[in-house]
VMD Tcl script that draws the C-alpha trace (Angstrom):
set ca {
  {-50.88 -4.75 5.31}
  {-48.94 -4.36 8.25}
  {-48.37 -1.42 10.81}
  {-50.27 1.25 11.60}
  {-49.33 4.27 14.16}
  {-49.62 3.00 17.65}
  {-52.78 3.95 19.18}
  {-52.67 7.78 19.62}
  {-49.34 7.98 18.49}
  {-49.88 11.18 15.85}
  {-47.43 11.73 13.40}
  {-47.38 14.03 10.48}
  {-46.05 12.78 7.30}
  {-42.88 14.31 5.57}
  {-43.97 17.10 3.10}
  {-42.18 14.36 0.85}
  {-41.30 10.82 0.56}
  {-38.88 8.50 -1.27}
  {-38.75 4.75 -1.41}
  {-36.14 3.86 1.15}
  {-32.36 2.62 0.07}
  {-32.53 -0.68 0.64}
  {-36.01 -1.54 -0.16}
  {-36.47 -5.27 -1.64}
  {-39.50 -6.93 -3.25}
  {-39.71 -10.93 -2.96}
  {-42.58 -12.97 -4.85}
  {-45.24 -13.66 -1.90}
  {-48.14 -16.25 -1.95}
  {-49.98 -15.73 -5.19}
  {-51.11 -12.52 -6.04}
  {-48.85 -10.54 -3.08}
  {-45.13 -9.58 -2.67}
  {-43.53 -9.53 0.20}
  {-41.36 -6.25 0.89}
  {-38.40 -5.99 2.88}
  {-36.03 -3.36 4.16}
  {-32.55 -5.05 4.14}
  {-31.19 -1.72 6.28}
  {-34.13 -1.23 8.86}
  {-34.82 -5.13 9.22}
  {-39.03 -4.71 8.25}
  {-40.77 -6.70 6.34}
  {-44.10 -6.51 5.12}
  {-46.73 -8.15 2.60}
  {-48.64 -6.07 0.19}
  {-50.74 -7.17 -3.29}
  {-48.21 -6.81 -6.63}
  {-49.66 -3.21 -7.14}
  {-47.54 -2.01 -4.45}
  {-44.25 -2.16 -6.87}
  {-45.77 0.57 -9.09}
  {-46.31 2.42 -6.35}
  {-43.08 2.06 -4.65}
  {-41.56 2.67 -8.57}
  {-43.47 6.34 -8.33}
  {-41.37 7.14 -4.89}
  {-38.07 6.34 -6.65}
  {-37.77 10.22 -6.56}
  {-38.95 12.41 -4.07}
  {-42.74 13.10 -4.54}
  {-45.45 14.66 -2.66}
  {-48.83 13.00 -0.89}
  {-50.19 15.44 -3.55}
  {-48.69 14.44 -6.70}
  {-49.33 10.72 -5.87}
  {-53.26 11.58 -5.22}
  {-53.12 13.29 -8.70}
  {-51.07 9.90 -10.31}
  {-53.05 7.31 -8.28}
  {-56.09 6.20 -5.98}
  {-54.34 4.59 -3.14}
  {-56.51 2.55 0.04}
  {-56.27 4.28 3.20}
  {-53.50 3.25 5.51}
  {-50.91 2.03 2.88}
  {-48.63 5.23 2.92}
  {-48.48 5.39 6.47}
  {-47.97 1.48 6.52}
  {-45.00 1.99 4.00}
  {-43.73 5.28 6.32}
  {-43.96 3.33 9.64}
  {-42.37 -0.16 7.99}
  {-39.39 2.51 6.74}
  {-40.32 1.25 2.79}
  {-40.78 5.10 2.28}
  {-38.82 7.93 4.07}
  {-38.58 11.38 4.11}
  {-35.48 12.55 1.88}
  {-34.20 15.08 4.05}
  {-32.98 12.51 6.39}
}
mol new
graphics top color blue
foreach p $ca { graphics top sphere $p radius 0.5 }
foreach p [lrange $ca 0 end-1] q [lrange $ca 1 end] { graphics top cylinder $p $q radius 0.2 }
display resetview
């Protein structure tokens, strides 16, 4: 996956998170998808689990509630956050 914070660049995440307006998912090379953000201009390719994922963020949910739902690899939420897939709904 692609994008992770800039080297000591510490961010915390929202206290929520929504998949992004905008937010498209192409077929990749087999097995992968490739996800872009029609709005923000990012694009980045992930395995085909990532759509269930993103399909859990279609309403506002916490880091919480998606460690309860699912076991998700370290670095994919903030590489969703930072490539603008997934944004805080208070903005």
């Amino acid at each position: 996956m692609v994008g992770s914070p800039r080297a000591g660049a510490r961010r915390r995440l929202a206290s929520s998170l929504v998949r992004s307006p905008g937010v498209e998912i192409h077929r990749g090379r087999a097995g992968s998808v490739v996800l872009a953000n029609r709005v923000h201009g990012t694009r980045m390719q992930a395995s085909l689990a990532i759509r269930e994922l993103l399909a859990f963020f279609e309403q506002p949910r916490t880091l919480r509630e998606l460690r309860a739902a699912y076991t998700v690899p370290a670095g994919v939420i903030d590489a969703l956050v930072d490539g603008l897939f997934l944004i805080d709904p208070m903005h």
